[in-house]
PAGU-121430 format. One line per 5 residues: their letters; for each residue x, y, z of N, C-alpha, C. Coordinates in steps of 0.2 Angstrom, whole numbers, padded with zeros to 4 digits, m for minus. Atoms other than C-alpha are relative to their C-alpha. Last residue first. Example, Ala and Ser with C-alpha at 12.3 -4.5 7.8 and 13.67 -1.06 7.14 Angstrom:
<nodes>
SA> m0004/m0006/m0001/0068/m0005/0036/m0004/0005/0003 | 0004/m0006/0000/0062/m0022/0039/0004/0006/0000 $
</nodes>
This chain:
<nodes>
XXXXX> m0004/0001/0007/0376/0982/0446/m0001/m0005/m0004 | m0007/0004/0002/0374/0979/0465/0006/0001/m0007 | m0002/0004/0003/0358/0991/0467/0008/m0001/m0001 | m0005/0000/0008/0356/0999/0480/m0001/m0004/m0003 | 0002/m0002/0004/0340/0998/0492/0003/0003/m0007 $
XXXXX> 0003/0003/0004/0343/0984/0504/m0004/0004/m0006 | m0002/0006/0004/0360/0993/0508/m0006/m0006/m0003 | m0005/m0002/0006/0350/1008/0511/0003/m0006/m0003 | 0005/m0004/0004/0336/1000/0522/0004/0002/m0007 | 0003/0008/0003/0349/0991/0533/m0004/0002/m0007 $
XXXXX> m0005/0001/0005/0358/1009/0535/m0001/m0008/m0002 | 0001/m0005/0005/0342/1016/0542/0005/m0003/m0006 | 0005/0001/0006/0339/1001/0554/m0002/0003/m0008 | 0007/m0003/0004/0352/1005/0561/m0004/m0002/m0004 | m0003/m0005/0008/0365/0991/0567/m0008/0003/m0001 $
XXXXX> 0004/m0006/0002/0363/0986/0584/m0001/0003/m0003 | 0005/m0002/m0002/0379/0973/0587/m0005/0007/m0003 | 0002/m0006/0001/0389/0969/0572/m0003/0002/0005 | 0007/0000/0000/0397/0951/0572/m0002/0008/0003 | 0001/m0004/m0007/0413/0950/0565/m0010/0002/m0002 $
XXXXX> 0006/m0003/m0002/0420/0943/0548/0000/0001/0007 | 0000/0001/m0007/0437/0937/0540/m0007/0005/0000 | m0001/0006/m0005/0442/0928/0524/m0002/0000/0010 | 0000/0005/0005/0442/0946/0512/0003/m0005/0006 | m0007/m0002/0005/0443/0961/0527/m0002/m0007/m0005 $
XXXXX> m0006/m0005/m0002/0432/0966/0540/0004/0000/m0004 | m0005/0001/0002/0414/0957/0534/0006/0007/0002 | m0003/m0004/0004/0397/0958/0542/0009/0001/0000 | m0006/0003/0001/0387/0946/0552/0003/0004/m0007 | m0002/0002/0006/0373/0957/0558/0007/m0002/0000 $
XXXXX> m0010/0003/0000/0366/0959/0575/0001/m0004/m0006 | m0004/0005/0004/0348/0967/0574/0007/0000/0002 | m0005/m0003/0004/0340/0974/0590/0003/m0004/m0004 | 0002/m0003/0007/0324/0969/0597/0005/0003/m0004 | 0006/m0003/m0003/0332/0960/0615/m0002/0008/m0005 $
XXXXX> m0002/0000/m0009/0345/0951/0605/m0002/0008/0000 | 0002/m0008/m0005/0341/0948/0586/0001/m0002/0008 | m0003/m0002/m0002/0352/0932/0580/m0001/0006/0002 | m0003/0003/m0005/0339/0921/0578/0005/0003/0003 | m0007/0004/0004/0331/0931/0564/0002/m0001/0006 $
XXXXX> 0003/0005/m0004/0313/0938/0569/0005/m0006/m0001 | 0001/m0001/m0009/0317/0957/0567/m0001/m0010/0002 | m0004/0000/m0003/0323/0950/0550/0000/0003/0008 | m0001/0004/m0001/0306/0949/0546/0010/m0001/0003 | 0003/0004/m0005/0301/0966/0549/0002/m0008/0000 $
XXXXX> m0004/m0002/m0006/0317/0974/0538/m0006/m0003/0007 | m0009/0005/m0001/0312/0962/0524/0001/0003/0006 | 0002/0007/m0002/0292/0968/0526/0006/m0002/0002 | 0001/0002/m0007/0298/0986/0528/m0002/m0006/0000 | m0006/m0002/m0008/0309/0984/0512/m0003/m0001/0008 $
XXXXX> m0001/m0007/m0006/0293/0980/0503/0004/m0002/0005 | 0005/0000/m0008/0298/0969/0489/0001/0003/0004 | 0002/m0004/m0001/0306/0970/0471/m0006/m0002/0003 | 0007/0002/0003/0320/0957/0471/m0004/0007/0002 | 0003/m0002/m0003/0338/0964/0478/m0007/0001/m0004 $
XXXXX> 0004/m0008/m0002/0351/0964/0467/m0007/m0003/0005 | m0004/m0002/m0007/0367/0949/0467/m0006/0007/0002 | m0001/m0006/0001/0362/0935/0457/m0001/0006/0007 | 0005/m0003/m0007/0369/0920/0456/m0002/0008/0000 | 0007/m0003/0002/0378/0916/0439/m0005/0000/0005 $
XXXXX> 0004/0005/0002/0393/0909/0443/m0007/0000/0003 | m0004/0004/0003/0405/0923/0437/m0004/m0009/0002 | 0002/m0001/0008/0390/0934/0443/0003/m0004/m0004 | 0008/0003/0001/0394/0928/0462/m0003/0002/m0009 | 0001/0011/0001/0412/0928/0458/m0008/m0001/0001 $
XXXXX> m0003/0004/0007/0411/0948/0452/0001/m0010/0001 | 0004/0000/0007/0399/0953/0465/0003/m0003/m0005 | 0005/0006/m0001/0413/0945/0478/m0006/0004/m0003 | m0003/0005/0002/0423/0958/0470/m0002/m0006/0003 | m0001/0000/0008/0414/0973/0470/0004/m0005/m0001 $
XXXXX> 0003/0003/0003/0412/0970/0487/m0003/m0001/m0006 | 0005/0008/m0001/0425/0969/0494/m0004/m0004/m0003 | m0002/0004/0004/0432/0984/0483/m0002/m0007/0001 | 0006/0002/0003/0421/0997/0495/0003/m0009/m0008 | 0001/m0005/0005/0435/0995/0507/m0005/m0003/m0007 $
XXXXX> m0007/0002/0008/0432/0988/0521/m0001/0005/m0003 | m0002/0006/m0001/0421/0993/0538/0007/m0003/m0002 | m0008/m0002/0002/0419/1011/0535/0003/m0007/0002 | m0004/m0001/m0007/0399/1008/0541/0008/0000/0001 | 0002/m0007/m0002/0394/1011/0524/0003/0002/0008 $
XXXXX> m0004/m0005/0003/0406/0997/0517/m0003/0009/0002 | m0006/0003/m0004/0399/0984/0530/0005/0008/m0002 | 0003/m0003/m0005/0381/0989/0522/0009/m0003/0006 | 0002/m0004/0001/0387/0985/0504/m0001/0002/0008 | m0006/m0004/0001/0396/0970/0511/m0004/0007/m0001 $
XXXXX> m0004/m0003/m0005/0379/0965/0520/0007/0003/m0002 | 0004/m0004/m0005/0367/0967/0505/0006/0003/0008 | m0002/m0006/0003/0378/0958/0494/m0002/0007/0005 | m0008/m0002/m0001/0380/0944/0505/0002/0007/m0002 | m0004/m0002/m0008/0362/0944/0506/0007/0003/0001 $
XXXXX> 0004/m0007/m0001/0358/0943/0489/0001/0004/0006 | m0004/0000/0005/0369/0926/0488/m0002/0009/m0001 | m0005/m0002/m0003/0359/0921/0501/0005/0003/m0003 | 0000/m0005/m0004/0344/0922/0493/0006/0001/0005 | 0001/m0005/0002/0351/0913/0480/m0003/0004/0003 $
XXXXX> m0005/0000/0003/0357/0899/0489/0000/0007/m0002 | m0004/m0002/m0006/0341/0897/0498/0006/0001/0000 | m0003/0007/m0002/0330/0896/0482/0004/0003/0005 | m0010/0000/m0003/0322/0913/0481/0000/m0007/0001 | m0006/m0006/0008/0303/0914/0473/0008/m0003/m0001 $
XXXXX> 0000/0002/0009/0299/0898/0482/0003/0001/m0004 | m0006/0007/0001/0298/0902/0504/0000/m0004/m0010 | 0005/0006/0001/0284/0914/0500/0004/m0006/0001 | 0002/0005/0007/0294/0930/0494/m0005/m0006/0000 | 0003/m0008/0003/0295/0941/0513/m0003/m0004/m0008 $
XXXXX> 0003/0000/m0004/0302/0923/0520/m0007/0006/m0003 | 0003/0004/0002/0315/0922/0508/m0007/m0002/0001 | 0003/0000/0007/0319/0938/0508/m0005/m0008/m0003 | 0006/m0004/m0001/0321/0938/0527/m0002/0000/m0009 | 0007/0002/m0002/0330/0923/0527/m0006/0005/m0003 $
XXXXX> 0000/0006/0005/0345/0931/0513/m0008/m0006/0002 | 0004/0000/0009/0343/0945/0522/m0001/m0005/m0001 | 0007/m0004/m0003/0349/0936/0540/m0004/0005/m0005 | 0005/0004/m0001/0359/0924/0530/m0005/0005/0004 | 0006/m0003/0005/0370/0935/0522/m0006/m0003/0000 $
XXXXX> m0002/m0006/0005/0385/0928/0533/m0004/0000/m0005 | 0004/m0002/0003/0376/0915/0544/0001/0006/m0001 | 0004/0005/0008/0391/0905/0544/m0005/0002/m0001 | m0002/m0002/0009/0399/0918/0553/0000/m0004/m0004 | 0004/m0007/0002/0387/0915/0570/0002/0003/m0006 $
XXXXX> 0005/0003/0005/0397/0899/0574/m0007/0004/m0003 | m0007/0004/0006/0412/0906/0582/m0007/0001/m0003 | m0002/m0006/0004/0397/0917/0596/0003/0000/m0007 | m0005/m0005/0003/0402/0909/0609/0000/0007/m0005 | m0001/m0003/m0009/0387/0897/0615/0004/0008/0000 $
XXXXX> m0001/m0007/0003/0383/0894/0594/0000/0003/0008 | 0006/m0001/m0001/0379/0875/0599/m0001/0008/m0001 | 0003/0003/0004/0394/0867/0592/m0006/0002/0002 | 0006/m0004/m0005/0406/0882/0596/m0006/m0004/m0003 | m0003/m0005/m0004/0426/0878/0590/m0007/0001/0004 $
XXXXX> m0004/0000/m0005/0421/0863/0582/0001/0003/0007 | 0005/0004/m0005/0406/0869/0573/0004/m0003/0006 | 0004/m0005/m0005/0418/0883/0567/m0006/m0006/0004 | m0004/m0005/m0003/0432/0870/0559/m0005/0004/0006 | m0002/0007/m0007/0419/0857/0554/0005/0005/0006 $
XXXXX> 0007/0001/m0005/0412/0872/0544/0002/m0004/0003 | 0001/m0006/m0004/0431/0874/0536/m0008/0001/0005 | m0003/0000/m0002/0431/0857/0532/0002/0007/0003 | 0001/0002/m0006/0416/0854/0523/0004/m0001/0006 | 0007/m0006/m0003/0420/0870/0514/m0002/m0006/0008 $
XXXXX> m0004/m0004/m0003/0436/0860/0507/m0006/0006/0005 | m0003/0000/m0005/0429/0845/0505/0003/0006/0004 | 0002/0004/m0006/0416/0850/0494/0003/m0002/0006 | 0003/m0007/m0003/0427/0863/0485/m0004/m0004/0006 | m0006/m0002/m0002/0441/0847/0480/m0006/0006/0004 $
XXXXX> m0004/0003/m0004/0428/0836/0477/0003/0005/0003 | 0005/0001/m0004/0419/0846/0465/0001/m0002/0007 | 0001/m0006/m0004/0437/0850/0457/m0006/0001/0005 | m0006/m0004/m0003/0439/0833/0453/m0002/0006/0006 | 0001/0002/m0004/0422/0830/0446/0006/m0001/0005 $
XXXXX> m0006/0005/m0001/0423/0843/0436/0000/0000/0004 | m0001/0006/m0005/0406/0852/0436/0004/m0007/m0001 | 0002/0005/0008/0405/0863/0419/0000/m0007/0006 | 0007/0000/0003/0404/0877/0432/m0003/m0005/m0004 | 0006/0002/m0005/0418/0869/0441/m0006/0001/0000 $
XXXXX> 0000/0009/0001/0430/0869/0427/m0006/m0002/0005 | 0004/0005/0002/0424/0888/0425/0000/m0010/m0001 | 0008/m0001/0004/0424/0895/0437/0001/m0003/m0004 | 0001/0010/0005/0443/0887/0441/m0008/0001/0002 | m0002/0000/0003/0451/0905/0448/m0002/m0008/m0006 $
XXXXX> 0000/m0005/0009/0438/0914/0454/0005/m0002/m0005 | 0005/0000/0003/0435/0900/0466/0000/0003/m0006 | 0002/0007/0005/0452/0896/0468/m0005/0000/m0002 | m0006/0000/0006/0454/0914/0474/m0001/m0006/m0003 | 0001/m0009/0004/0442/0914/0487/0002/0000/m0006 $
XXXXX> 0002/0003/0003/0452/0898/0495/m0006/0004/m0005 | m0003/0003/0005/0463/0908/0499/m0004/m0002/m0004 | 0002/m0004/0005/0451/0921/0506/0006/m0005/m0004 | m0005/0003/0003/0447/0907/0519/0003/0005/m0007 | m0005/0002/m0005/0434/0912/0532/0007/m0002/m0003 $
XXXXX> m0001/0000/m0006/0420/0922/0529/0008/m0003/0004 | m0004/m0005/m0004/0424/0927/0513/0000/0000/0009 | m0007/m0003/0002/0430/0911/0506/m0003/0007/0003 | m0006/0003/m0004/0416/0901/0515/0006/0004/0000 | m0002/m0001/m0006/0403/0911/0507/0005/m0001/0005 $
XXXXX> m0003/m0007/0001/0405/0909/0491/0002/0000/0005 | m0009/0002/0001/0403/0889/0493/0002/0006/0001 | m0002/0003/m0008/0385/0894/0502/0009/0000/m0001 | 0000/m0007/m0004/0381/0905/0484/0003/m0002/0008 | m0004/m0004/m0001/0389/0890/0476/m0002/0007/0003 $
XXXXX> m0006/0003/m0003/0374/0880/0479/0005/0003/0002 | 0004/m0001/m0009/0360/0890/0474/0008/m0002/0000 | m0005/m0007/m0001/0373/0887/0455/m0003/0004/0009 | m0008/0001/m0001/0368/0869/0457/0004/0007/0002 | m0002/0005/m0006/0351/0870/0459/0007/0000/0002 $
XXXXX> 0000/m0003/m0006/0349/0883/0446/0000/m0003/0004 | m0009/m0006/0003/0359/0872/0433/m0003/0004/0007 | 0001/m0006/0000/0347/0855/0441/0004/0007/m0002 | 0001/m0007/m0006/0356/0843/0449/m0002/0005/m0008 | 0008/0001/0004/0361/0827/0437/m0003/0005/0002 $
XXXXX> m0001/0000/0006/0380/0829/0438/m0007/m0001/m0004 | m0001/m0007/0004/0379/0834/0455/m0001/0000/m0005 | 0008/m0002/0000/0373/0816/0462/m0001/0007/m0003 | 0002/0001/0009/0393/0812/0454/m0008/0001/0002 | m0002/m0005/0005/0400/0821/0471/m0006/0000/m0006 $
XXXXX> m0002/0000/0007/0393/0808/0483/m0001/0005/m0004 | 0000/m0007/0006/0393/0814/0501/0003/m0004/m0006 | m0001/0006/0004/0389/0800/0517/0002/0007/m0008 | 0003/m0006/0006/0388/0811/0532/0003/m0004/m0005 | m0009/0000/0005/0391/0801/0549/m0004/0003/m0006 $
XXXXX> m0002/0005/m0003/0380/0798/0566/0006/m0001/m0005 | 0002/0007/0005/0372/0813/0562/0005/m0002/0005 | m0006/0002/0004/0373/0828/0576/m0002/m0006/m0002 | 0002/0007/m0003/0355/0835/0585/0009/m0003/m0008 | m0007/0005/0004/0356/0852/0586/0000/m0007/0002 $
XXXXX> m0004/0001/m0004/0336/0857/0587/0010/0001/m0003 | m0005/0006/0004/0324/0866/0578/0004/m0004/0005 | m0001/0008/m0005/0309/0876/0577/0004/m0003/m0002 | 0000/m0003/m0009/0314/0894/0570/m0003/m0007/0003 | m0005/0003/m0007/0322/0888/0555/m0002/0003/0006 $
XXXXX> m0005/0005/0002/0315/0903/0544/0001/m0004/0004 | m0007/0002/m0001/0301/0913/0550/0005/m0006/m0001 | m0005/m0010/m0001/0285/0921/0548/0007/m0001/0001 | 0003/m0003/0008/0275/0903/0539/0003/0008/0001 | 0007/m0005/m0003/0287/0895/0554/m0004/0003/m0006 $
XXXXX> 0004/m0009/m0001/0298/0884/0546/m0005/0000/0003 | 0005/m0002/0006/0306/0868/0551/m0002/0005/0000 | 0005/m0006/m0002/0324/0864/0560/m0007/m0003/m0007 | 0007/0001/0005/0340/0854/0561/m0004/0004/0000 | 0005/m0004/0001/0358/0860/0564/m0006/m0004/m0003 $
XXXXX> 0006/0003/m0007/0369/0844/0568/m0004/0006/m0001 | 0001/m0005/m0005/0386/0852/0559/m0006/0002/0005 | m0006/0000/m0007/0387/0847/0543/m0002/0005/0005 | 0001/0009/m0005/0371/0841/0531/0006/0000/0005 | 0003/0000/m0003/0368/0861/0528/m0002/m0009/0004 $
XXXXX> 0002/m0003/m0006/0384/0866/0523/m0005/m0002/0002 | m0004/m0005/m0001/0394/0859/0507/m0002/0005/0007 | m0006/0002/m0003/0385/0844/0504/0005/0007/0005 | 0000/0005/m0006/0367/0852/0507/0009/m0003/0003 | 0000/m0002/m0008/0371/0866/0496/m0001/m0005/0003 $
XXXXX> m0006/m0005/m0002/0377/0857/0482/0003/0000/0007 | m0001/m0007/0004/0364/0844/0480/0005/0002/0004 | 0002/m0002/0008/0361/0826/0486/0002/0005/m0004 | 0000/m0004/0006/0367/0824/0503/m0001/0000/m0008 | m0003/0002/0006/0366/0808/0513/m0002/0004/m0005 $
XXXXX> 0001/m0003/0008/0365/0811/0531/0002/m0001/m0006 | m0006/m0002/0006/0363/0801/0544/m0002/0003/m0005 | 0003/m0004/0007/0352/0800/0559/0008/m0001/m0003 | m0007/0000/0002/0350/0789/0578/0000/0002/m0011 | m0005/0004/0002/0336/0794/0585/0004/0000/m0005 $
XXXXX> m0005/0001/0005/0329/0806/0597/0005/m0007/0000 | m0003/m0005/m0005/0317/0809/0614/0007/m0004/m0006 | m0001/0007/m0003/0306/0793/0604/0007/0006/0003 | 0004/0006/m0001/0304/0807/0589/0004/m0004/0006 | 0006/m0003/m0004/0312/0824/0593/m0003/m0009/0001 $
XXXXX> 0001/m0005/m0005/0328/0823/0584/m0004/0001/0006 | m0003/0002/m0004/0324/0813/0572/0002/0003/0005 | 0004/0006/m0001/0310/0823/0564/0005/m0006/0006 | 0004/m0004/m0006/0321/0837/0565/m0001/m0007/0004 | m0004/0000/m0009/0333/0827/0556/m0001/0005/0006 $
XXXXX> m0002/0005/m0003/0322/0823/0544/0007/m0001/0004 | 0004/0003/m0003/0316/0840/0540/0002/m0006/0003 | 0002/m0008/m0005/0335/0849/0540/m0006/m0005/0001 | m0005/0000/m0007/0341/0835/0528/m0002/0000/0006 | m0001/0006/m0001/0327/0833/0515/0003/0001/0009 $
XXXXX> 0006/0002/m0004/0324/0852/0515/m0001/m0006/0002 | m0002/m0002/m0008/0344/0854/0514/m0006/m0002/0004 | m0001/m0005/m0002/0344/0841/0498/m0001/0004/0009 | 0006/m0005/0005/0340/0824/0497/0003/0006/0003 | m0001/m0002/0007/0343/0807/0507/m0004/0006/m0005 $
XXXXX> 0004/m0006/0005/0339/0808/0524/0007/m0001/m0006 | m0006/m0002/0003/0343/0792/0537/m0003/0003/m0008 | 0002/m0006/0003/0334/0790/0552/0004/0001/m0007 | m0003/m0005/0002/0341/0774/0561/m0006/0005/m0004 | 0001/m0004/0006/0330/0762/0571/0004/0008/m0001 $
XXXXX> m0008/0005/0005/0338/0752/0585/m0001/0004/m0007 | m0009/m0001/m0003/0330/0766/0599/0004/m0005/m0005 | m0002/0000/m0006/0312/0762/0590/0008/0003/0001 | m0005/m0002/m0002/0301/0763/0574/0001/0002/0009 | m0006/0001/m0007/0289/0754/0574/0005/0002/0001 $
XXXXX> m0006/0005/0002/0284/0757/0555/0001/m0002/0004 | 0002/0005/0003/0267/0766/0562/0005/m0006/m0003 | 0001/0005/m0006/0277/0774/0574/m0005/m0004/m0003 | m0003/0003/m0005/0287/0782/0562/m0003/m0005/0005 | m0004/0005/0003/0273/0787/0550/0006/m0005/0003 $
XXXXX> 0005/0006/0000/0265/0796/0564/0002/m0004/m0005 | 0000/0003/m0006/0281/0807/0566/m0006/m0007/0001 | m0005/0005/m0001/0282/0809/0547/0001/m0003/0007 | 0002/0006/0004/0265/0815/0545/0004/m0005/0001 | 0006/0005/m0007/0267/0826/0562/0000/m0005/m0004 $
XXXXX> m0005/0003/m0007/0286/0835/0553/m0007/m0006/0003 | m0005/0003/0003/0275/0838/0536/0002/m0005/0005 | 0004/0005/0001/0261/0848/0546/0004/m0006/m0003 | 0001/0005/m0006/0276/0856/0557/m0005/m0003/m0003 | 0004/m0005/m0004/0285/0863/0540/m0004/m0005/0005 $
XXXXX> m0004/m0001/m0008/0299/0860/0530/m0005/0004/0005 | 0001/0006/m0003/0287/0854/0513/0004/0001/0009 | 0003/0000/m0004/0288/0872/0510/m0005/m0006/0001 | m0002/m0004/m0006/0305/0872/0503/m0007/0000/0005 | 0000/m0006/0000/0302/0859/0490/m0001/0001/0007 $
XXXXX> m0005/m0005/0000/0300/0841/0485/m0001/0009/m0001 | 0001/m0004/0004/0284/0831/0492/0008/0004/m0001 | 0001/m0005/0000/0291/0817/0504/m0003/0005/m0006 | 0001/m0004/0005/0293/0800/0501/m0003/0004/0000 | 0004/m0006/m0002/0297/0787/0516/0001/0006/m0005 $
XXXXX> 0001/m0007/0004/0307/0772/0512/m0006/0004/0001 | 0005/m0006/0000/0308/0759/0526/0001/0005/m0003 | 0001/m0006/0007/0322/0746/0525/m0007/0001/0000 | 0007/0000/0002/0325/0730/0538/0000/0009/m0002 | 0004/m0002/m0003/0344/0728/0536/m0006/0001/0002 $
XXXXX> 0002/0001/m0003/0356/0715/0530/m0007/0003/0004 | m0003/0001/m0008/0369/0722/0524/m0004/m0002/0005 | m0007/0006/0002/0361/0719/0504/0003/0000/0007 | 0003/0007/0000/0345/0728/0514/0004/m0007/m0002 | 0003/0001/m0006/0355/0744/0517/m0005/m0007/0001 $
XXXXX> m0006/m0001/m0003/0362/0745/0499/0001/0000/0007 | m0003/0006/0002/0344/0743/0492/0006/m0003/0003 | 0005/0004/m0004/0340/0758/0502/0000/m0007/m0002 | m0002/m0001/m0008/0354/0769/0497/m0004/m0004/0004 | m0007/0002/m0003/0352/0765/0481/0002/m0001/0004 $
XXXXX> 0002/0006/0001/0332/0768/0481/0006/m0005/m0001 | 0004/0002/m0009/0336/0785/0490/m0001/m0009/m0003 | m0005/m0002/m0005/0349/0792/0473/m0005/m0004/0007 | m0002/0005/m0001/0338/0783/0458/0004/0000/0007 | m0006/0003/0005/0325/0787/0460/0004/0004/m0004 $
XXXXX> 0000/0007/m0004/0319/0794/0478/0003/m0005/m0005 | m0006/0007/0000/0328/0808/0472/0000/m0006/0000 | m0004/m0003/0004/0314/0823/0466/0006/m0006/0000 | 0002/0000/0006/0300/0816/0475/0004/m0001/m0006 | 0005/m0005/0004/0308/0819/0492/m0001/m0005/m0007 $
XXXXX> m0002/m0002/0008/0318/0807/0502/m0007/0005/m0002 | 0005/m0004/0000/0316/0798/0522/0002/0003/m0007 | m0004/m0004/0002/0327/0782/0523/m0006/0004/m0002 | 0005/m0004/0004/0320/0773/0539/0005/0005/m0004 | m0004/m0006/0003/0333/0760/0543/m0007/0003/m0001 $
XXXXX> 0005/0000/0004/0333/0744/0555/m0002/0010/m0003 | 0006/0004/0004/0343/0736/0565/m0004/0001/m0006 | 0006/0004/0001/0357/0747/0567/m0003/m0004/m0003 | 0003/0008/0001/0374/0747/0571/m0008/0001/0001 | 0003/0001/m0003/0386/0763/0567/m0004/m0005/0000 $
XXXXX> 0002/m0003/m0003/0400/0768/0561/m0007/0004/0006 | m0010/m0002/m0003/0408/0756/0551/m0004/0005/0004 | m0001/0004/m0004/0388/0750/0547/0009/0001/0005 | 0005/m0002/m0009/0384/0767/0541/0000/m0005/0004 | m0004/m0007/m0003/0400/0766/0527/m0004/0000/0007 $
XXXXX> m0005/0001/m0003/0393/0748/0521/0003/0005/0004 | 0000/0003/m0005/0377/0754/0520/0003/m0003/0003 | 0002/m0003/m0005/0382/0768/0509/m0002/m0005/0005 | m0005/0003/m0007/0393/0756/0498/m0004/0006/0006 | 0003/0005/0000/0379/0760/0483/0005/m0004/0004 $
XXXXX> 0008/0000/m0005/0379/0778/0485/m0003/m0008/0000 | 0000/0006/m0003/0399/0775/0478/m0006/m0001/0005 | 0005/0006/0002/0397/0785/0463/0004/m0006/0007 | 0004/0001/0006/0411/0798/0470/m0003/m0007/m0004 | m0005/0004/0006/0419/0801/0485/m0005/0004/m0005 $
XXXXX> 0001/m0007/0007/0417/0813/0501/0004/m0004/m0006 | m0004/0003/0009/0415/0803/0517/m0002/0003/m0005 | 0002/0000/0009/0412/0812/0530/0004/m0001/m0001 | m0006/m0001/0008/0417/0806/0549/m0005/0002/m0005 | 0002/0003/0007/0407/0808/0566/0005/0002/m0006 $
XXXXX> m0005/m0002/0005/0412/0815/0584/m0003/m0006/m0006 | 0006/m0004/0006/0396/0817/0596/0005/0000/m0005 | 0004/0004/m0001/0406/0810/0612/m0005/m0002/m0008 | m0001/0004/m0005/0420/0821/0608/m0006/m0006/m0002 | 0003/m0003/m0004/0415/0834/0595/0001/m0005/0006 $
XXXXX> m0002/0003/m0010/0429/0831/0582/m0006/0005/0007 | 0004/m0007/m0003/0420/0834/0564/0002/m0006/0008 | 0002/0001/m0005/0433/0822/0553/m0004/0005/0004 | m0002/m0005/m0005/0434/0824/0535/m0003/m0001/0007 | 0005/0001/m0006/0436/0807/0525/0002/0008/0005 $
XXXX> m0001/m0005/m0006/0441/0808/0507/m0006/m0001/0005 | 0004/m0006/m0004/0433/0791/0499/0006/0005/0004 | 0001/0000/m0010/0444/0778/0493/m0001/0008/0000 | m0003/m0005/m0003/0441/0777/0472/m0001/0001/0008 $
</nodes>
């Protein structure tokens, strides 16, 4: 099957994804069309190395390459600056230089780590992505975002550092974890209300083929998400404007809980998916929409099975971490909060008093 290819046009910085199925074993075929190194460091977690990093690293050495796998712990609090110095001193124990690629197989912590790491090392080299899970195809391997935790803050060390190309096999889903998968669709939700209520609607309307992951339909939401975020990183690849601030639609809760839990309880999905609820519910108090919004984005996040209430933690902890969310400007929140099904706007100064209520309804 010939790979869907969506383009991310950034001039000099411009890269393709490819978006097939079972073909992680042409991935060095794909990274050679678009770029030429010597020599590969494939970084992975626990969780992948086999069979998904060991394909990809096989498939790099049939083209000739020199291949270094690197094996990570999996999980959210492997994304952190002890983690980041192991793999820098591992780099330079491999030799890695200016001909050496970077290349992360594995979820967003995969990603995100290893393309800090990249990033930084040797004043940055050259990276690819090669998504494993949901979330990762569908938003976190697009669009050059890297970072690691702070133990008080999500992604606050990062850079933008854009792949060289994004490699996306569908059929990696087929082995994924249920809560893994359904994290996922918390990020897919999003898309439809920040930016597409058509596509909105295909999700409510083929739950279930896509719960039971037809590989069709995988495809078809994959590309279509990763085409909408190609959209806004387009328009604003560094968040200079402003565009690129409605992708972190429930994202400022959605850290804060995660943050306030241990980085663990919540998968990133599912805190986000909390979030969303949080900010229509708080969209609706400030006469935004109508409260219908969000009784109806509750009904698709329920329809695949995310949940939508607000874990039992101190609110002042949540409302203290979010003072520390990337979009506070000079101590005041600025929430991305929805106008109508497909469209959002960024909030300056929101009360603290009407954050505290919507983190204190229940959803239902």
């Amino acid at each position: 099957m010939t790979p869907t290819t969506v383009h991310v046009d950034l001039g000099a910085r411009s890269y393709p994804i490819g978006i097939g199925s079972q073909w992680l074993d042409q991935a060095g075929e794909w990274i050679l069309q678009t770029d030429s190194p010597t020599h590969a460091v494939v970084i992975t977690d626990d969780n992948v190395e086999t069979p998904h990093a060991t394909t990809v690293a096989e498939s790099l050495v049939d083209r000739g390459l020199a291949v270094d796998l690197v094996v990570v712990a999996a999980g959210e609090s492997t994304k952190c600056v002890a983690v980041a110095d192991q793999l820098w001193q591992q780099l330079l124990e491999l030799d890695a230089d200016r001909a050496t690629c970077v290349i992360a197989v594995g979820g967003g912590v995969v990603g995100d780590l290893a393309g800090f790491v990249a990033s930084t090392y040797a004043r940055g080299l050259r990276f690819v992505q090669i998504p494993t899970t949901l979330l990762a195809q569908v938003d976190s391997s697009v669009g050059g975002k890297v970072a690691i935790n702070l133990p008080a803050a999500k992604n606050m060390v990062g850079a933008f550092w854009q792949p060289a190309t994004v490699l996306i096999d569908t059929h990696t889903l087929s082995t994924l974890p249920r809560r893994e998968f359904r994290a996922g669709m918390g990020e897919v939700i999003k898309y439809g209300v920040i930016q597409d209520a058509a596509f909105f609607a295909y999700l409510e309307q083929n739950a279930e083929p896509i719960n039971a992951r037809d590989d069709d339909c995988l495809r078809e939401v994959v590309a279509r998400c990763c085409r909408l975020k190609a959209d806004v990183v387009e328009a604003d690849e560094c968040e200079r404007s402003g565009r690129r601030a409605i992708l972190n639609y429930g994202h400022t809760f959605g850290h804060a809980l995660e943050t306030v839990t241990g980085y663990g309880r919540l998968l990133h999905g599912e805190a986000v998916a909390i979030g969303m609820m949080c900010a229509a519910r708080l969209a609706a108090a400030l006469d935004m929409v109508a409260t219908d919004l969000a009784a109806r984005q509750r009904d698709l996040l329920l329809a695949y099975d995310l949940p939508v209430n607000v874990p039992a933690v101190n609110h002042d902890a949540v409302i203290h971490a979010m003072q520390h969310d990337k979009k506070v400007s000079h101590g005041t929140l600025r929430l991305v909060l929805p106008t109508q099904l497909g469209q959002v706007c960024m909030v300056p100064d929101v009360d603290p008093a009407l954050v505290r209520q919507a983190l204190g309804e229940s959803a239902g």
